[in-house]
N, C-alpha and C positions, 0 to 999 in steps of 0.2 A: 493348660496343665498337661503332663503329661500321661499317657495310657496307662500306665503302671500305675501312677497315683489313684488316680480317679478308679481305679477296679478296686486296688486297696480298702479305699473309703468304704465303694460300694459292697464290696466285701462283710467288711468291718462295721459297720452302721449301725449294727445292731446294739454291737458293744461300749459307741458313743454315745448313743441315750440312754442306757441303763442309768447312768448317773446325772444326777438333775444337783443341782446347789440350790440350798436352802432359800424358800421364799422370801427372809426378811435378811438374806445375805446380802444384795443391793441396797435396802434402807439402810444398812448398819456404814455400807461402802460411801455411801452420799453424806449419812451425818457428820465421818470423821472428815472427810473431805470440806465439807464445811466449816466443820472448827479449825481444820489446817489454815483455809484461807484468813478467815478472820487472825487468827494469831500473827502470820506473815505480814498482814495490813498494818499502814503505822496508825497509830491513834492520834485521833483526832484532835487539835490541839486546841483552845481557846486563844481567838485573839484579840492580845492586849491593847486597850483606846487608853491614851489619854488625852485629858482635856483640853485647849489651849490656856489655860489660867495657869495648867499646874506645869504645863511646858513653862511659859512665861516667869512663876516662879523659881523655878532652876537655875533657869536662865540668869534671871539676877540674881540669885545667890551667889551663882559661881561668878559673875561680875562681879561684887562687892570683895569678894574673898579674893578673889586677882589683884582689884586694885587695891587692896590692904597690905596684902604679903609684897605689892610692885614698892605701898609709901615704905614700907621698914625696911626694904631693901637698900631704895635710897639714903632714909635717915641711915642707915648702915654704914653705908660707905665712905669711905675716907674725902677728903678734900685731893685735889689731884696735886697740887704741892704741898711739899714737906715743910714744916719750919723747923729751918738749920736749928735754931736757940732751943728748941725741944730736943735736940739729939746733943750739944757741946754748944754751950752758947762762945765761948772762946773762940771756935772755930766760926761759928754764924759771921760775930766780929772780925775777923780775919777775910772771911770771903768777903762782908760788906767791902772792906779797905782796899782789897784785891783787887775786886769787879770795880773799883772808883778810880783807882791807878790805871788799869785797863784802859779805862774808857775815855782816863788823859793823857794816854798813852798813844791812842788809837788816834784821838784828834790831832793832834802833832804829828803822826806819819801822814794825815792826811792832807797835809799842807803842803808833801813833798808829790803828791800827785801832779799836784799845778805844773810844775818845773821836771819830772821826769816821772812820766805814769807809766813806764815798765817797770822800771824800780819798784813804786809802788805795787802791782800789781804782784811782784815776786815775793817781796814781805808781806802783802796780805796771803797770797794764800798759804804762806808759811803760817802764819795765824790761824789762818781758814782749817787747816787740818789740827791743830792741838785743841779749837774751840771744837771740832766733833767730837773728840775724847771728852772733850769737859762733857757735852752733851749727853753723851751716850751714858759717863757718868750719875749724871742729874735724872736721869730717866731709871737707871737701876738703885737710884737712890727709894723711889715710892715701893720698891718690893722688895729689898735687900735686907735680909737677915741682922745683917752685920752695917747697920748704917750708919756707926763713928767712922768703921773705916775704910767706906764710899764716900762717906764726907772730908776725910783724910787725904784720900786722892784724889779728890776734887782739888782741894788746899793747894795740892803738889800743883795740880795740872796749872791754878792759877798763878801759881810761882814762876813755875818754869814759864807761860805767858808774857809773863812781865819781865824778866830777865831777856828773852827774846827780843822784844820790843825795845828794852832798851838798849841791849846791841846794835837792833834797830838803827835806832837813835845816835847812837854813838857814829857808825859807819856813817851816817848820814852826817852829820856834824864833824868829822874828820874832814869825808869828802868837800865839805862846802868851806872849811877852813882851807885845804889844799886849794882848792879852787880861789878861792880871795887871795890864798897868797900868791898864788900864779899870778893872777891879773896884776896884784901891786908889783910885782916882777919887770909884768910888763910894762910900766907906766912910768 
């Protein structure tokens, strides 16, 4: 410390003890101090057991109620194909006749693969692309709004199919006429 302080003190000493703080001013310092901390402390909490019975019961609870809400869900849900005859039975008829022509349609150009399978392979996939429309159709047929008429351009798509096919058909049956008559030309 420095000299001037220390003479100060010494000086002054007198008038630092005069005053004393009350005896029970410390006990009063310490009680609140006390209740401060306890206040600031979190309180203590109880902790919760349970049993393994009553786990176990939840447990299946909440399993039986799953698999309840999973069966009605199921029973809920639609079958994944439509039946045309529920939406325009006319048209159901029409697509049966359609898809039957088709597919006698299809066997007869495939007879021309034997004898020239580029050809074939160029009318199929002419085919091949108007049967993705039909597809894509049939597939917006299970969530469409409006499904007389997804079922309507379904119709079309299998129209224009067969018209196709039998152009097809035609060109091929020209060509195979010109060709026989060439040959008997030749002979």
């Amino acid at each position: 410390m420095s000299k001037r302080l220390e003479d100060f003190i010494q000086d002054n000493r007198a008038e630092f003890d005069d005053l004393e703080p009350r005896a029970d001013m410390w006990a009063n310092i310490s009680r609140e101090l006390d209740a401060w901390d306890e206040e600031q402390q979190p309180k203590k909490r109880e902790a919760k057991t349970f049993s393994l019975g009553f786990v176990l019961r939840v447990a299946a609870m909440i399993i039986v109620i799953m698999g309840a809400g999973f069966g009605i869900y199921l029973k809920n849900q639609k079958p994944e194909g439509v039946n045309l005859a529920d939406i325009n039975p006319t048209y159901a008829k029409q697509q049966v006749h359609l898809v039957s022509v088709i597919e006698n349609q299809r066997t007869e150009l495939k007879q021309i693969a034997k004898f020239d399978p580029q050809l074939y392979q160029e009318f199929s996939g002419d085919i091949a692309k108007i049967q993705t429309t039909y597809k894509k159709l049939n597939s917006e047929l299970a969530t469409s709004p409006n499904k007389e008429r997804v079922l309507r351009a379904m119709i079309r798509n299998l129209q224009i199919q067969t018209e196709v096919l039998n152009q097809q058909l035609s060109v091929i049956q020209q060509f195979n006429e010109s060709k026989n008559q060439h040959e008997n030309k030749d002979i």
